[in-house]
C-alpha positions in Angstrom: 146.2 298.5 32.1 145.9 298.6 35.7 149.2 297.2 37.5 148.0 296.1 41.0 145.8 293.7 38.8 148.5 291.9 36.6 151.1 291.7 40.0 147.4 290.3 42.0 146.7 287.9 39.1 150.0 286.4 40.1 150.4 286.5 43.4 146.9 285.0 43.9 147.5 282.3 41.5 150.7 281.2 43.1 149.6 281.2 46.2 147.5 278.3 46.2 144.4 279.0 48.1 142.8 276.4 50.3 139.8 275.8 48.4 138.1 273.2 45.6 139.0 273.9 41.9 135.7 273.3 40.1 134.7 270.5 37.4 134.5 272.7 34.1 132.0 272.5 30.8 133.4 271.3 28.1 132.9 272.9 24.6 133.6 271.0 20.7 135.2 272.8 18.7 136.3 271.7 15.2 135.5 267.9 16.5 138.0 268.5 19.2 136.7 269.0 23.0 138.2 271.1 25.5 137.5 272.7 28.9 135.7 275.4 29.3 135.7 278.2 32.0 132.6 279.7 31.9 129.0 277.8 32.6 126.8 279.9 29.7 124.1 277.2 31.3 124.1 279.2 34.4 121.9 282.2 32.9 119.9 280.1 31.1 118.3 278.3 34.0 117.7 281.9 35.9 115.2 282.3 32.7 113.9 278.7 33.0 114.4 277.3 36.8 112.3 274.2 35.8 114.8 273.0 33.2 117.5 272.9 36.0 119.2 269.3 36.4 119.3 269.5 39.5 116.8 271.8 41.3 115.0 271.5 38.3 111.2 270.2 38.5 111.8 267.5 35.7 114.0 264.9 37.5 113.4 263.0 41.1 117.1 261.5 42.3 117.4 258.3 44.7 120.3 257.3 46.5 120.7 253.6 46.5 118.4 253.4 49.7 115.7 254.4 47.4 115.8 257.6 49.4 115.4 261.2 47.4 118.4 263.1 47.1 120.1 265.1 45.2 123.7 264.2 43.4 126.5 267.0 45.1 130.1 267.7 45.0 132.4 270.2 46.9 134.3 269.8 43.0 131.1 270.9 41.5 129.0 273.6 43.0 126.3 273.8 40.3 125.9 270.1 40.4 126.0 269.3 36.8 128.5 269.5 33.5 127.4 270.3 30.4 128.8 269.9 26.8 128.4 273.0 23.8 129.5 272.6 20.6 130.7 275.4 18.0 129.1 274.6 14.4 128.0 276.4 11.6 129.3 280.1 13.7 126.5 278.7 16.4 126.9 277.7 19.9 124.7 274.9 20.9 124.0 272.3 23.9 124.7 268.9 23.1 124.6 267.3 26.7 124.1 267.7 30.4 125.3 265.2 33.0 125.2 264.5 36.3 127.0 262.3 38.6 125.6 258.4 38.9 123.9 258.4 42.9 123.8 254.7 42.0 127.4 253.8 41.0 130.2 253.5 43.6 132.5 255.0 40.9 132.9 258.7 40.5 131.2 259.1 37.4 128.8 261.2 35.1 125.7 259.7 33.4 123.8 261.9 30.4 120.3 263.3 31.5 119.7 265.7 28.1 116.8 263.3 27.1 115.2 263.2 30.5 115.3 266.9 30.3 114.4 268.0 26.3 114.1 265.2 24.6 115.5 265.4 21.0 114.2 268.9 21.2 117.1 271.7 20.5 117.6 274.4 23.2 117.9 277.7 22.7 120.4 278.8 24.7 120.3 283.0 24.0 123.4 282.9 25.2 125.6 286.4 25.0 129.4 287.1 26.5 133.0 285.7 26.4 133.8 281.9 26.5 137.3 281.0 27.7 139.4 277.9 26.0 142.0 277.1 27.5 144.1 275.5 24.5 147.6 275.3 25.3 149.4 273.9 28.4 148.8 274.2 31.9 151.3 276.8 33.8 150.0 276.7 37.4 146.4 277.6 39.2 145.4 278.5 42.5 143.2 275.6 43.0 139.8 278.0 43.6 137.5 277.5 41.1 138.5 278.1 37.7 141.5 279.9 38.2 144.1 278.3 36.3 147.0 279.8 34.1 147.6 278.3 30.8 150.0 279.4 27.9 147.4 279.9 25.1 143.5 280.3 25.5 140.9 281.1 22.5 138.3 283.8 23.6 135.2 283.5 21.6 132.2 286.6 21.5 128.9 285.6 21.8 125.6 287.7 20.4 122.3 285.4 21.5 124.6 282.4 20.2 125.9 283.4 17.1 130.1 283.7 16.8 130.5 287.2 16.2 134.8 287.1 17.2 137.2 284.0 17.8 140.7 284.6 18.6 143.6 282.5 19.8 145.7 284.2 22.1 149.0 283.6 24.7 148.9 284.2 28.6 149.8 287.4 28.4 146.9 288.9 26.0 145.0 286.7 28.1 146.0 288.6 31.1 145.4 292.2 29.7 141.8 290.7 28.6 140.9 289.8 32.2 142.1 293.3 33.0 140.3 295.2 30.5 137.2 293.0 31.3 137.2 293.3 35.2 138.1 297.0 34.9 134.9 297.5 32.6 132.7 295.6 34.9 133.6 297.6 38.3 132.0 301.0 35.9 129.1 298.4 35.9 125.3 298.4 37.7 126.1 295.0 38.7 129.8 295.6 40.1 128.0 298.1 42.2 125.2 295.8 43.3 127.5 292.7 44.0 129.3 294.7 46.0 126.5 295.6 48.2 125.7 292.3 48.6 129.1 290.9 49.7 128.8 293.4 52.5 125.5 292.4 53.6 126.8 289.0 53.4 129.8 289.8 55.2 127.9 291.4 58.2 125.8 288.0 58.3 128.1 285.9 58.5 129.8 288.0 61.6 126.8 287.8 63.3 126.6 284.0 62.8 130.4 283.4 64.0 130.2 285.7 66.9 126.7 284.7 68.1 126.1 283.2 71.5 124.7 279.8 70.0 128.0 279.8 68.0 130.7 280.8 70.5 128.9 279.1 73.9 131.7 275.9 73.6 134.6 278.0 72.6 137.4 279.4 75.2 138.4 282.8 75.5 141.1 282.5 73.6 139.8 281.2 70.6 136.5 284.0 71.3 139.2 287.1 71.2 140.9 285.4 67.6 137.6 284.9 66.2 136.7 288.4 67.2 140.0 289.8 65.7 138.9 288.7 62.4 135.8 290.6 61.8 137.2 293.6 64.0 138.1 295.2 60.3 135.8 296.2 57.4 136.6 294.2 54.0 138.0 297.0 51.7 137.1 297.8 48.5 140.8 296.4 47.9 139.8 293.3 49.0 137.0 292.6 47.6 138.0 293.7 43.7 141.1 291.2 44.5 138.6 288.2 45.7 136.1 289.3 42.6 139.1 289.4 40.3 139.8 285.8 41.2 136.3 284.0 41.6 133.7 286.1 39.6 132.7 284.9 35.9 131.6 288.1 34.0 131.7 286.7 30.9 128.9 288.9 30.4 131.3 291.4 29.8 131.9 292.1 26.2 135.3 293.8 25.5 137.6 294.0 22.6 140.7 291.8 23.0 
């Protein structure tokens, strides 16, 4: 087990980033429902874009004005929540919701029927859910990265239950390890890497454009300047993967 990780894992988490913790899933398992903190949905619509709640080609949103729109939250990125149930050693989709455009109230109104009908997805779903099943300890507020006391871990192969464990936070912690350790020997470590630097270099060129720094002072020219003056390191970035990726994908022993 890698140390830097397990002293990160709490020193990140404690720290309480400014950011939005994110709306989760929810999953039923043995008629009871809990949280969930992965979004199995998420792979699904890269396969089938049309299907998507929310970008989807299926459904046409109106504000109150009548006006097209789309329902959004800085709580929940992905725009949607859906429901999965465990039953017969199968994980299955039961709903998807979205939040009401017409209702002053912050609420979330079914739209699985305006989507499939009473037909039964599919999901091909293969990786690691996360429970959460015992108390909340703390969480960093940034996405789903919350610390609770017990979680059960459940393997996935194309939605049949191949493992199911129940485990405290500190099994839970060598998991993540042994996970995120696995998936930086990984094609796609290697390739989302590569992307957050080109990302990184964009966004420096946004901030320090004319168009962007025309109305600033000096002062405030030189600061911003001071923050891209340094290269992210590979440091860096494994500790802001570590926090915010979902590589559930990821199939390791635990």
């Amino acid at each position: 087990m890698n140390i830097k990780f397990l002293i990160l894992f709490f020193s990140i988490l404690l720290a309480k980033v400014t950011a939005t913790s994110q709306e989760p899933d929810k999953i039923i398992i043995n008629n009871k429902e809990y949280d969930l903190l992965n979004n199995p949905l998420e792979k699904y619509f890269e396969i089938h874009p049309a299907d998507h709640p929310i970008y989807g080609e299926k459904i046409i949103y109106r504000n109150k004005k009548g006006e097209k729109s789309i329902p959004s939250s800085t709580s929940n990125y992905r725009g949607y929540i859906a429901t999965f149930k465990i039953e017969n050693n199968f994980l299955t989709l039961v709903d998807i919701e979205v939040e009401n455009m017409n209702s002053d109230k912050s609420e979330y109104i079914s739209v699985y029927q305006k989507l499939f009908g009473d037909k039964k997805i599919t999901l091909d779903y293969s990786g690691i859910l996360v429970v959460p099943s015992g108390e909340y300890i703390d969480s960093d507020n940034f996405g789903y990265s919350s610390l609770y006391s017990q979680y059960i871990l459940i393997t996935i192969q194309k939605d049949s239950i191949v493992k199911q464990k129940t485990i405290d936070k500190n099994d839970f912690i060598k998991f993540k390890i042994v996970q995120f350790e696995t998936y930086k020997k990984s094609e796609n470590y290697k390739n989302d890497v590569d992307e957050y630097f080109k990302n990184w270099q964009l966004e420096k060129e946004s901030e320090l454009s004319k168009n962007n720094t025309k109305r600033m002072s000096k002062r405030e020219i030189e600061e911003l300047k001071k923050q891209y003056q340094s290269i992210p390191t590979i440091d860096y970035i494994d500790n802001f993967f570590f926090v915010i990726k979902d590589i559930d994908y990821i199939i390791v022993d635990y």
